[in-house]
C-alpha beads as a LAMMPS data file, in Angstrom:
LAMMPS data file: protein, C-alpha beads

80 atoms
79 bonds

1 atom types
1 bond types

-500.0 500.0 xlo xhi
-500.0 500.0 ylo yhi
-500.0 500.0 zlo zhi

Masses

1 110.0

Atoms # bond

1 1 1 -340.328 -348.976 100.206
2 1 1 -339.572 -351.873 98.402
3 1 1 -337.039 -352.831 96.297
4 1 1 -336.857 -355.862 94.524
5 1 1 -333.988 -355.470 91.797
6 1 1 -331.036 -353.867 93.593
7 1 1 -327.022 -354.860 92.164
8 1 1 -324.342 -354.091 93.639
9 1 1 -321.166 -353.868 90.906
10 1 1 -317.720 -355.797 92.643
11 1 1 -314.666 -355.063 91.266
12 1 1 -314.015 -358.494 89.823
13 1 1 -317.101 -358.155 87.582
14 1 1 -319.724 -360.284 89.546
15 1 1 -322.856 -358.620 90.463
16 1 1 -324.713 -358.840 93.639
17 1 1 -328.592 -358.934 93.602
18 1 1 -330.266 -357.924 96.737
19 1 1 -333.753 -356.794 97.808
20 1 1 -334.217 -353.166 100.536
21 1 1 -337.836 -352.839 102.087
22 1 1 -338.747 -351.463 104.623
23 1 1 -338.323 -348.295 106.227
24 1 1 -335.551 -346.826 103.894
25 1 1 -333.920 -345.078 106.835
26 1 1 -334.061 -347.562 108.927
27 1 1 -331.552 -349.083 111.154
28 1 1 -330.350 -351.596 108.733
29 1 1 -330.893 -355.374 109.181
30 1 1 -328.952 -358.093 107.067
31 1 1 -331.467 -360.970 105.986
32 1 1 -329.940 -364.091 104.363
33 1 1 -332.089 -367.097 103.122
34 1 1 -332.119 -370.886 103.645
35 1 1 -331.957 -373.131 99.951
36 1 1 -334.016 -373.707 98.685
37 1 1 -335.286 -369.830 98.391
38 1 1 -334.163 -366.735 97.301
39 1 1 -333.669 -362.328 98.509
40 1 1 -337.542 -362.493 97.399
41 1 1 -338.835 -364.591 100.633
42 1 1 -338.671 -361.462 102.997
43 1 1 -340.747 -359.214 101.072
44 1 1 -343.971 -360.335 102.991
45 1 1 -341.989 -358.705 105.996
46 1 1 -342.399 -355.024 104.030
47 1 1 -344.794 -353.391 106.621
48 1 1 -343.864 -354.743 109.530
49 1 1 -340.016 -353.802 109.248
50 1 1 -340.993 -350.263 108.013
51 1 1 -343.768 -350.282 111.156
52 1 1 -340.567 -351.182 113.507
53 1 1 -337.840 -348.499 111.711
54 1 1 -336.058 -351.191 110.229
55 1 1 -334.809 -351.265 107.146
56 1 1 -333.840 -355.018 105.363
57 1 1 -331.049 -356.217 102.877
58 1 1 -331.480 -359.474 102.027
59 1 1 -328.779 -360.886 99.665
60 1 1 -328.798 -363.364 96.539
61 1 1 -327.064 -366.823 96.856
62 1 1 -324.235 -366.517 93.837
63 1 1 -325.875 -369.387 92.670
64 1 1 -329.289 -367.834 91.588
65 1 1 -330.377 -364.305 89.958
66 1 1 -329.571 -362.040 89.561
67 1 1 -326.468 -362.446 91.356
68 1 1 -323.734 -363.954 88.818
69 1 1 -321.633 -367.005 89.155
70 1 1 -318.190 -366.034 89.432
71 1 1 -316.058 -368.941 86.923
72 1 1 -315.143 -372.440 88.964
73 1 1 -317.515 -371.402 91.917
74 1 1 -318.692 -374.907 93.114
75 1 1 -321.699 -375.979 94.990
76 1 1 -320.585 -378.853 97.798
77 1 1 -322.923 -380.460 99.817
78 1 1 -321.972 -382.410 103.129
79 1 1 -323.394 -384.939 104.961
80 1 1 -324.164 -385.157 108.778

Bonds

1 1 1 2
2 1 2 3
3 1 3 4
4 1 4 5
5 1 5 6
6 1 6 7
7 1 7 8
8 1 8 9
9 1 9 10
10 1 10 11
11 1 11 12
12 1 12 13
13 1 13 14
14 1 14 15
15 1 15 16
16 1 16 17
17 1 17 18
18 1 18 19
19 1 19 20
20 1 20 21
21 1 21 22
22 1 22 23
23 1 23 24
24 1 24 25
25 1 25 26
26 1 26 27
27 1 27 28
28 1 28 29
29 1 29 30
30 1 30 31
31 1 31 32
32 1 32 33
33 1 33 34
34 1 34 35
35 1 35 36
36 1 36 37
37 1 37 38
38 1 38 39
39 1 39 40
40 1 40 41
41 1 41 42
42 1 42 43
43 1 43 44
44 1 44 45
45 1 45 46
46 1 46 47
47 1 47 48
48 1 48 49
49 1 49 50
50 1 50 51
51 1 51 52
52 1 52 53
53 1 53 54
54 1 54 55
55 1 55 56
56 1 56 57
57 1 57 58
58 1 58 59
59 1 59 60
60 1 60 61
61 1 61 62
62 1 62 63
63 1 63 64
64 1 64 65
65 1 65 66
66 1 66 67
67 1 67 68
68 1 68 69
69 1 69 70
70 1 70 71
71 1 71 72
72 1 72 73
73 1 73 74
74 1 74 75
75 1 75 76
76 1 76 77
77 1 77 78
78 1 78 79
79 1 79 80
């Protein structure tokens, strides 16, 4: 199963894109993604997560689609 165009609806109006593949009832695993890159990088892991009886969420950065900017959200960088 895979399932590239998933939203979740918040209550403030935002909407969370996220990506399922996998096995779809799977024990589910949370993926989350480095920048640059986006809920799309962990498709190649399809098979073997469905071969293992996993099932992954990987989540949108607000910043990117198709999750939505909520207004005066910021992007700070730091330095080390």
């Amino acid at each position: 199963m895979l399932r590239e165009n998933c939203y979740l609806y918040l209550k403030d109006g935002r909407r969370l894109g996220y990506l399922e593949c996998g096995d779809p009832k799977g024990k589910p695993v949370l993926c989350f993604h480095g920048y640059p890159g986006s809920r799309l990088d962990f498709r190649w892991l399809e098979q073997a997560a469905g071969n293992r009886g996993l099932k992954l969420i990987a989540v949108g950065r607000e910043s990117g689609f198709p999750t939505r900017w909520s207004q005066g959200a910021l992007l700070i960088s730091a330095e080390t």
